[in-house]
Each structure stands twice: as structure tokens, then as C-alpha cells.
N, C-alpha and C positions, 0 to 999 in steps of 0.2 A: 504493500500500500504506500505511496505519496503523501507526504505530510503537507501541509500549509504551502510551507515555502516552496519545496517541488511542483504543486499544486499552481501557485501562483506562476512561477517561471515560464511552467507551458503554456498557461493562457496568456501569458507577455508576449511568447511567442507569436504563438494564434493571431494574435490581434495586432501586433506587429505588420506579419505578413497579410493579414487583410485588407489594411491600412495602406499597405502600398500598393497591393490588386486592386484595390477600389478606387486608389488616387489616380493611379497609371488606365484603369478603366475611363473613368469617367474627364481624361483630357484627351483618351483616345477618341472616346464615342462624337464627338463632334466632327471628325475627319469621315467618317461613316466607316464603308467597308474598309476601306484605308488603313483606318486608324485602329481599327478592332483586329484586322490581322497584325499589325502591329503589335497591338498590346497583347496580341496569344505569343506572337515571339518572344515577348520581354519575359511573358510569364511560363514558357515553357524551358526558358535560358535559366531562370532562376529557378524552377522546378526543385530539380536533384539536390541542391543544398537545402532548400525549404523541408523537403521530406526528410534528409539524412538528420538537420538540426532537431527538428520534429519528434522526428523515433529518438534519436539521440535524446533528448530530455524526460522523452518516458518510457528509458531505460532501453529502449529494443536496438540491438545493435547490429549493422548492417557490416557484413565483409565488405574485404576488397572488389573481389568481384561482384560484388552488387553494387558497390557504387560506380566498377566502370561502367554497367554494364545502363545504371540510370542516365552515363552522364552520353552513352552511345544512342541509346534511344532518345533521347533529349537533341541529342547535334541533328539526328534523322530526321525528327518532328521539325527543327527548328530548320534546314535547309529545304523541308517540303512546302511549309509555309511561306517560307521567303522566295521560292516562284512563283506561288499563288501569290504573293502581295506586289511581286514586279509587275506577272500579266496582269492583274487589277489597275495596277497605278499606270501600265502604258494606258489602256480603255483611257483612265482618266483625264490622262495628261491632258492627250486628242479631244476631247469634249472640254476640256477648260481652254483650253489657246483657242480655239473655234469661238467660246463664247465670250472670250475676250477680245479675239479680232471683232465680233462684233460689235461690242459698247464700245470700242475704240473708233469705230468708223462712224457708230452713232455721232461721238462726243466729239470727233473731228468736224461733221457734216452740222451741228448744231452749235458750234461756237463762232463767232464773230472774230473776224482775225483782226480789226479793227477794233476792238472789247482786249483782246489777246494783248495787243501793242500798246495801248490805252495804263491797261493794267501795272506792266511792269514798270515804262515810264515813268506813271504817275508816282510810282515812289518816292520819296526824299532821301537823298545819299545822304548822310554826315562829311561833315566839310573835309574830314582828314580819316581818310578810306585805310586799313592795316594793308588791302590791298591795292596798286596803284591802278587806278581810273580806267586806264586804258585795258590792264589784262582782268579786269572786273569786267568792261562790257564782253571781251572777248570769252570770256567762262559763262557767263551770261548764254553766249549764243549755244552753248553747248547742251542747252535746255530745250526739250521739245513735247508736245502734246503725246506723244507716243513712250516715252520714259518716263521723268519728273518734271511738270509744268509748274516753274517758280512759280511764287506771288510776292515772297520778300527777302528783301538781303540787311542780314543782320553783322556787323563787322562781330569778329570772334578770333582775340588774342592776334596774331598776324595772320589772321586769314578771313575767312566769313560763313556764313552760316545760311543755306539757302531754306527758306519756308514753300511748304506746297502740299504738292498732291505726286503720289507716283501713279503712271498710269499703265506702264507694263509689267511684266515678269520679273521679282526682284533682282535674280542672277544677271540675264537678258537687259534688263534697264542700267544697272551697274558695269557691266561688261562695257556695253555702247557708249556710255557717259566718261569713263574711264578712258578709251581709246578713242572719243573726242578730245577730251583734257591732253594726251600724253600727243597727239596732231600739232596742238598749237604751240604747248610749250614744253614737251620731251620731258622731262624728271622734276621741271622745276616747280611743280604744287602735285599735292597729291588729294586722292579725293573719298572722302568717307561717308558709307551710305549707316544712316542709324536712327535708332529712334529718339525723337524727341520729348520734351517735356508733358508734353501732352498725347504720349502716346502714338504720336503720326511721326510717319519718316520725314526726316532732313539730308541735306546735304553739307558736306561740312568741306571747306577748301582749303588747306595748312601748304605751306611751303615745305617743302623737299626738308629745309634745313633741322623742320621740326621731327625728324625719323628719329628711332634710335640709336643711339651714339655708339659706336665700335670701344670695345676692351681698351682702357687707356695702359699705356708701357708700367705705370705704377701698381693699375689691377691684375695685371698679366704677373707682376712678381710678387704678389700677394696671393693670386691663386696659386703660384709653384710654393709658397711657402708653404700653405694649407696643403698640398698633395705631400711635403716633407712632413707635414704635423700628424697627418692622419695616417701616414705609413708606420711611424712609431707608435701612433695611441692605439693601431690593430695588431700590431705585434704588445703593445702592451697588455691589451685587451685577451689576447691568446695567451700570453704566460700567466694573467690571473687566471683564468680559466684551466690552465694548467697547473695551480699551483705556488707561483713564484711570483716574484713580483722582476721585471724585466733591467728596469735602471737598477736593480741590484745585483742581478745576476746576468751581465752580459756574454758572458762565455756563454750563455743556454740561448742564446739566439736563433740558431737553427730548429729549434725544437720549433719554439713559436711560427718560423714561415708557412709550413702546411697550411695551419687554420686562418694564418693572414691572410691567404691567396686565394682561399676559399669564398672569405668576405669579400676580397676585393672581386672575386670574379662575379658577387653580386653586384657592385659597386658601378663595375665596371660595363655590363648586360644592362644596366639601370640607363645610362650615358647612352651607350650604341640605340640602344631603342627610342632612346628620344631623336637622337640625328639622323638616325635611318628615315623617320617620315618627315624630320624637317628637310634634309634633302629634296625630299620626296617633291614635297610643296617649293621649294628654293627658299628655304624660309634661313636664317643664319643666326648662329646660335654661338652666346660666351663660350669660354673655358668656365670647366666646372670648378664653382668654390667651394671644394668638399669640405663639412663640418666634422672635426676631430673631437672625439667625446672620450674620457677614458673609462665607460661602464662598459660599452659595446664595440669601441672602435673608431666608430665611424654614425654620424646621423643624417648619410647621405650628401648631396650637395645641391646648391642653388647655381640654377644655370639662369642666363637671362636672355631673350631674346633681343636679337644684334638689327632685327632688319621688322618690318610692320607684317602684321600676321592678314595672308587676304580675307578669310570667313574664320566663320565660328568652327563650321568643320575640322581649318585645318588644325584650330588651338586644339579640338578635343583630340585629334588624334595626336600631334607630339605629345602634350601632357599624357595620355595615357599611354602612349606606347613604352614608355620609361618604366613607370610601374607595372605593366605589363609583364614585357621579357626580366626583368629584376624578380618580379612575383615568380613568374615561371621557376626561373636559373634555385629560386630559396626553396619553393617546395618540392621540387626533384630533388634537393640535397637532402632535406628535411622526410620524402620518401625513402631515398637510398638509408639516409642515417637509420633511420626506423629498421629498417629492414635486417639492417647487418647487426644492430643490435644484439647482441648475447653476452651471457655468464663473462666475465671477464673483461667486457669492452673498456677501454680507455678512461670514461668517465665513468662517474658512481656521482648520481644526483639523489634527493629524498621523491619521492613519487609526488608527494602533495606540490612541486615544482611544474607539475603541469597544470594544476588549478589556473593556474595565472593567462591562460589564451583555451576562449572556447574551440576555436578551432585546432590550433596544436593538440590540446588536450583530447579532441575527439579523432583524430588522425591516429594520435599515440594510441586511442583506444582500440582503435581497430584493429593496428597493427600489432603491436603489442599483447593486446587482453588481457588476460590475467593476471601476467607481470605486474600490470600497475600497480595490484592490492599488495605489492610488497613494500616494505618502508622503504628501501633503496633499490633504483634500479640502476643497472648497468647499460650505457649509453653509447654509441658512437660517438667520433668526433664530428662527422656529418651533420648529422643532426642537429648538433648545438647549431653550428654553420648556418644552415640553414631556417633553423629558428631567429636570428639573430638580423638574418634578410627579413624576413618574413616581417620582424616588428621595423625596421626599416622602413620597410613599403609601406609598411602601412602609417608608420607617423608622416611620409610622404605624401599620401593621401587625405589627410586632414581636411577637410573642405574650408581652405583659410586662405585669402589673398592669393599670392602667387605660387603658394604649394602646388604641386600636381593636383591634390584635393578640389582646391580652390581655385584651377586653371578648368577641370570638367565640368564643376559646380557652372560656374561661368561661360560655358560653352555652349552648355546643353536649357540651363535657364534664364541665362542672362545676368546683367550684371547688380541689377535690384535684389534678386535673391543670391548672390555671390555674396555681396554687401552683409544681406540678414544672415549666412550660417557664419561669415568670418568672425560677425560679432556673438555669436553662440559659441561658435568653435574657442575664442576668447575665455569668453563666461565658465564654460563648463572647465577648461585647464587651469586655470586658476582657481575656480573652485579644489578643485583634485589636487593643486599641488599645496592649498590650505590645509585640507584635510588628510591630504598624507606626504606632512614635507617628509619624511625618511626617504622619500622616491625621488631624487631629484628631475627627472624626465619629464614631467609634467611643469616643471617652473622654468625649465632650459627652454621647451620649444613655447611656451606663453609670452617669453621676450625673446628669443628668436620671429617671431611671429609678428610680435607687437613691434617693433623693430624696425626689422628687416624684409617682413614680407606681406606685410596687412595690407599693403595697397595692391587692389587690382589690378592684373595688364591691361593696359591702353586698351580701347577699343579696335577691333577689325577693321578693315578696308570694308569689308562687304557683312554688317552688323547685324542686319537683317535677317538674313536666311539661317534656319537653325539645321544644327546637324539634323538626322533623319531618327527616325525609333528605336532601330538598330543600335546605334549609338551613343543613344538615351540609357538602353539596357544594360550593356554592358558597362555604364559608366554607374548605376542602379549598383550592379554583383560588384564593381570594386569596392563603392561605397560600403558595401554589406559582409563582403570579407574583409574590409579594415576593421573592422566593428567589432566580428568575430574574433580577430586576431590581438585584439587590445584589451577586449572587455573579458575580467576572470568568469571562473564556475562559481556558483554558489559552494561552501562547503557541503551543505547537506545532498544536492546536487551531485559534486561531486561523489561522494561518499555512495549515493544509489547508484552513480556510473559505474563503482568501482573503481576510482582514480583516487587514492592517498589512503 
């Protein structure tokens, strides 16, 4: 039988995952079929962990091969769907451009070109323009009833700010607008389609100069320092975990490389995934300022973007591709570790050590079983390894300013709710590091955070157009195994898992 507290956790769960089926349901249902095949992808993606957490809390414990065997039927559903949801969305497509060539030939054929000319003239410049007069009218012409039809220009910092109406296809109207701009004056303004204060798009016109700045020669030897600091603090980090402490015992240096190399090929997998899709996009990216911590090693590093991002697309996939392949590289080590596990391993941890991550704790459960119930188990090196990425990614993930977190956050909702988790993300770590200062990780990254990384990236070139479902989803399951990966088991919890 389930006491209170076991009682209570499953229906957290429960209503958890309901909570997000109903929230992700009902912003689908307005896309119609669109959007409900959508929302079966997101929910057939998240499936497999939803049932595994599930049984997992009231006690039913699923093997290895039953979880591959969820997460294979789960990829099957999930790539059947998603050719029903492309043929559905071509039909679509072809009936919305059809019915928007129409109101467009309407609203052509019923406006007065005369009324048109009338309109923008009538405006009043300010005597002392950010942009100069002449390349004002000329971005002016770049406006037409079939894209975004100005009505006002508002000067904004050295640049300006077009008010209106858009009248084509977000991608289509920004594309054309864009290689109008880049016709008349090559690099020298660039041009950002976004939403305004009132909810309607704008046009926003900034000079070239205002891009982002390239790695200055000072930051460039500041991040080689950080790549010296963090090489020592994961060798230091390995010989506590070994045992020793490292600046006292330098002769044992070679001991500690294995498990350095380990982290760092997290570290490292973390890096190449992010550059592989900014490549991808041509998007250019700092040297990473890796942050050296001596509990773990290493708490990842901040990378910053060198060049303007074009859509919200491309931000979610750099940002996530880092955590990604990093995620991957931690829990294949964190499998293997589990695996080679036996009588004599290297380590010798207390079992109640897995309490501390529901997901590692239920992974070890799996694999493991029984074992757990012993007061000490015997551990691979792997393992730790891979635990060690694992809480990495996921304080990477944080949904907070410029974290990876807080770059998907951002991507996928915008930058109003970007805004409201970074200030929760805040709230709750501080909280946490109140109430259990012994843990220093919770007060390191709350001013890291607060600091260093609370401000939002800049907006997109192309603002408007949001990623697709797909990438809503998966951006959902990072958020959800960061969670799992941070947040402990209850003891009594545990204790009916059989872990401590």
C-alpha cells in the first residue's frame, strides 16, 4: 500500500502531465487539423517517459527492453503522423495562398492610390531624422501593398520604426522586403520584422553598425584563461572523486585524466552541437567561456552569438542542439557506466546517492535493481561521468535569459514569456539556495544568471514566424528531463522504489 506522500506524488504527476496535454491541446485546436496532428506528435514524443515516470512512482518497474521497445513504437507513431501532418499542411498551404491572393487583389482593386500617396506624405518627419532624409525616402519605397503597407515612421535609436499593416506571407513578405533593403544599400541597415507594442507587426530599420560585435583580442584571452581554469578544476574534480585532493598530490595526475576526458568529451559534444546548426544557418558564434567550478568541474560554458540570428527557428535549433548531442554523449556514458557496474567497481557510493535525480535514480533502477537496496553500491567510473553531464545539461537548460533554457523558452514562445520564466527561474534559485545554503549550486548559477545572463538575445531578423510543433515538442521533453534530472525522490518514494 502507498502512504500519503507516495499517494500525493502520483497525482503531482497525473496532473502535471495533464496540465501540459490540455495546455499543448487547446493552442493546438485552433490550427484545426493542423494543429491536433501536431499536438498527437508532441504527445506521442512525450509518451514513453510519461508512462515509464508513471509506473515508476507506483512502484511497477519496466526493463530495459521495454523501455526501448516504448520509445521504438513511439518514433513509429511519431514519423506516421508526421506524413499525415505534411500531406494535410500541403492541402492547406494551396487553399491559404489562393485565399490570400484573393483579398490581396481585392484590397489592391479597392484602394485609392491617391489615398495611398496622401497617407504616407501627410506625415510629419521630426526635424532631425536618426536616419538621413534621403535613405529614409529611399527604405520608404521599399514598402508595398503586397508585403507591409506603412502608415508611420517613428525614429528609433539610429534607425526607425515602420507602423502598419502586413499584407503577405510572413517568410515571403520579409524575404522580399529584405532583398529590397540589401538592392539599394548592400549591408549598410539591416531590417527586423517583429511584433509591436500593440501586438501588430512592425518594421524596425538599424544600421549595419548596430550587429553584434566580434570577440574582442582581451575576451579571446580571457576565454583561453577559462579553458586553463576548467582543465585543472576537472582534473581537480576527478581526484576528489577519487579520493585525493589534486594540488596536493601532483604526482597522481595521470590517475585523474581518464575521468577529465570523459567530462570534457561532454563539454566538448555540448560546443560541436551548437556550431554544427549555427553553421548550418551561417549564423557565427564566440569562443566558449567555459565556467570552472571545483564541485563538478566544469558548469558548462557561455557562448554568445557573433552575427544576428535570421528566425526564431534558427535560435531554437542552435540552442538546442548543444544540449542535445551533450544530453546524448552523458546518458550513453551514464548507460554504459550502469551496465559494467559490478562487485568491485572502482567506486563505492551509499545507494541513498541516487535519491538526488529522479531520472538517474530510475535509470539506476532499472538497471541495477536490486542492488540499490544495499547500503553501498559499487559503481563504475562511467557512470559518475556521465551523471555529472547529465546535471550539466540540465542546469544549461534552465529556462533563464541566454541559457540554452532560456534561448528555447524564447524561440518557441516568445520573448514576453522568456521574460516571465527568467524571472521565476530567478525566484525559485534563490529561494533553494536560502533554504539549503550547504549546496552551493543553487546561489553560483542565481548570480551567474543574474549577472551574466538575465538579458534576452536580441530579437531575430524574421520575429514573427515561430518554429513549427515539432519543435515546440521536443523543446517541451528537454524542459521535462531537466526537471527530472534536478529535482530528488521523495525519501519515502524512494524507499517503495527500493533505492536506499
Amino acid at each position: 500500500m502507498l502512504n500519503v506522500s507516495e499517494t500525493t506524488a502520483i497525482v503531482l504527476i497525473l496532473v502535471l502531465a495533464l496540465v501540459i496535454l490540455t495546455w499543448g491541446y487547446n493552442r493546438s485546436r485552433v490550427y484545426g487539423k493542423l494543429g491536433l496532428l501536431a499536438w498527437l506528435q508532441s504527445v506521442i514524443l512525450m509518451a514513453p517517459w510519461l508512462v515509464f515516470f508513471g509506473l515508476f512512482a507506483a512502484g511497477i518497474y519496466l526493463n530495459l527492453v521495454a523501455i526501448i521497445s516504448l520509445l521504438i513504437i513511439s518514433t513509429i507513431v511519431y514519423i506516421y503522423l508526421g506524413k499525415r501532418l505534411r500531406s494535410a499542411g500541403q492541402d492547406t498551404i494551396l487553399r491559404e495562398r489562393a485565399a490570400q491572393r484573393i483579398q490581396s487583389e481585392q484590397i489592391e482593386h479597392n484602394s485609392n492610390n491617391s489615398k495611398v500617396v496622401s497617407t504616407v506624405e501627410a506625415k510629419v518627419l521630426p526635424d532631425v531624422l536618426p536616419i538621413p532624409e534621403e535613405d529614409l525616402k529611399t527604405i520608404k519605397s521599399i514598402f508595398g501593398i503586397d508585403t507591409f503597407f506603412a502608415t508611420e515612421t517613428i525614429p528609433y535609436q539610429e534607425g526607425a520604426i515602420f507602423r502598419g499593416n502586413l499584407r503577405g506571407e510572413i517568410e515571403e513578405s520579409y524575404q522580399r522586403l529584405s532583398e529590397k533593403l540589401k538592392e539599394h544599400f548592400g549591408e549598410k541597415y539591416r531590417l527586423f520584422l517583429v511584433e509591436g507594442a500593440e501586438n501588430k507587426p512592425v518594421v524596425i530599420i538599424l544600421p549595419s553598425a548596430n550587429d553584434p560585435q566580434p570577440t574582442t583580442t582581451t575576451q579571446k584571452y580571457i576565454a583561453i584563461l577559462l579553458i586553463g581554469a576548467t582543465i585543472l578544476t576537472s582534473l581537480e574534480a576527478a581526484g576528489l572523486l577519487l579520493g585525493f585532493d589534486l594540488f596536493s598530490n601532483w604526482g597522481r595526475t595521470l590517475e585523474t585524466v581518464p575521468m577529465s576526458l570523459g567530462l570534457w568529451a561532454v563539454l566538448v559534444s555540448h560546443e560541436i552541437g551548437h556550431r554544427i546548426l549555427a553553421n548550418r544557418y551561417n549564423i557565427r558564434l564566440s569562443i566558449p567561456f567555459f565556467l570552472p567550478t571545483g564541485q563538478i568541474g566544469s558548469f558548462g560554458a557561455i557562448t554568445r552569438f557573433e552575427s544576428l540570428v535570421p528566425n526564431r527557428t534558427a535560435l531554437f535549433d542552435v540552442a538546442f542542439a548543444g544540449p542535445a548531442l551533450g544530453g546524448i554523449v552523458s546518458l550513453i556514458l551514464l548507460v554504459i557506466g550502469l551496465t559494467l557496474s559490478h562487485t568491485g567497481s572502482l567506486f563505492q557510493i551509499p545507494s541513498q546517492f541516487f535519491q538526488s535525480s529522479i531520472l538517474v535514480g530510475s535509470l539506476a533502477r532499472v538497471v541495477l535493481g536490486d542492488e540499490l537496496q544495499k547500503t553501498i553500491i559499487d559503481i563504475n567510473p562511467l557512470m559518475i561521468v556521465g551523471w555529472l553531464g547529465l546535471v550539466i545539461t540540465a542546469l544549461n537548460l534552465l529556462p533563464a535569459g541566454q541559457l540554452d533554457g532560456g534561448r528555447i523558452v524564447q524561440a518557441i514562445y516568445g520573448r514576453k514569456v522568456a521574460r516571465r520564466t527568467t524571472i521565476i527561474t530567478l525566484v525559485i534559485l534563490g529561494i533553494i539556495a536560502i533554504v539549503n545554503p550547504i549546496n552551493p549550486i543553487p546561489l553560483y548559477w542565481t548570480i551567474l544568471v543574474l549577472f551574466l545572463q538575465r538579458d534576452l538575445e536580441r530579437p531575430s531578423l524574421n520575429e514573427l514566424s515561430e518554429p513549427d510543433d515539432t519543435r515546440a515538442a521536443w523543446g517541451l521533453l528537454a524542459l521535462f528531463l531537466m526537471l527530472a534530472t534536478l529535482i530528488p525522490l521523495s525519501p519515502s518514494l524512494a524507499g517503495q522504489l527500493g533505492i536506499g
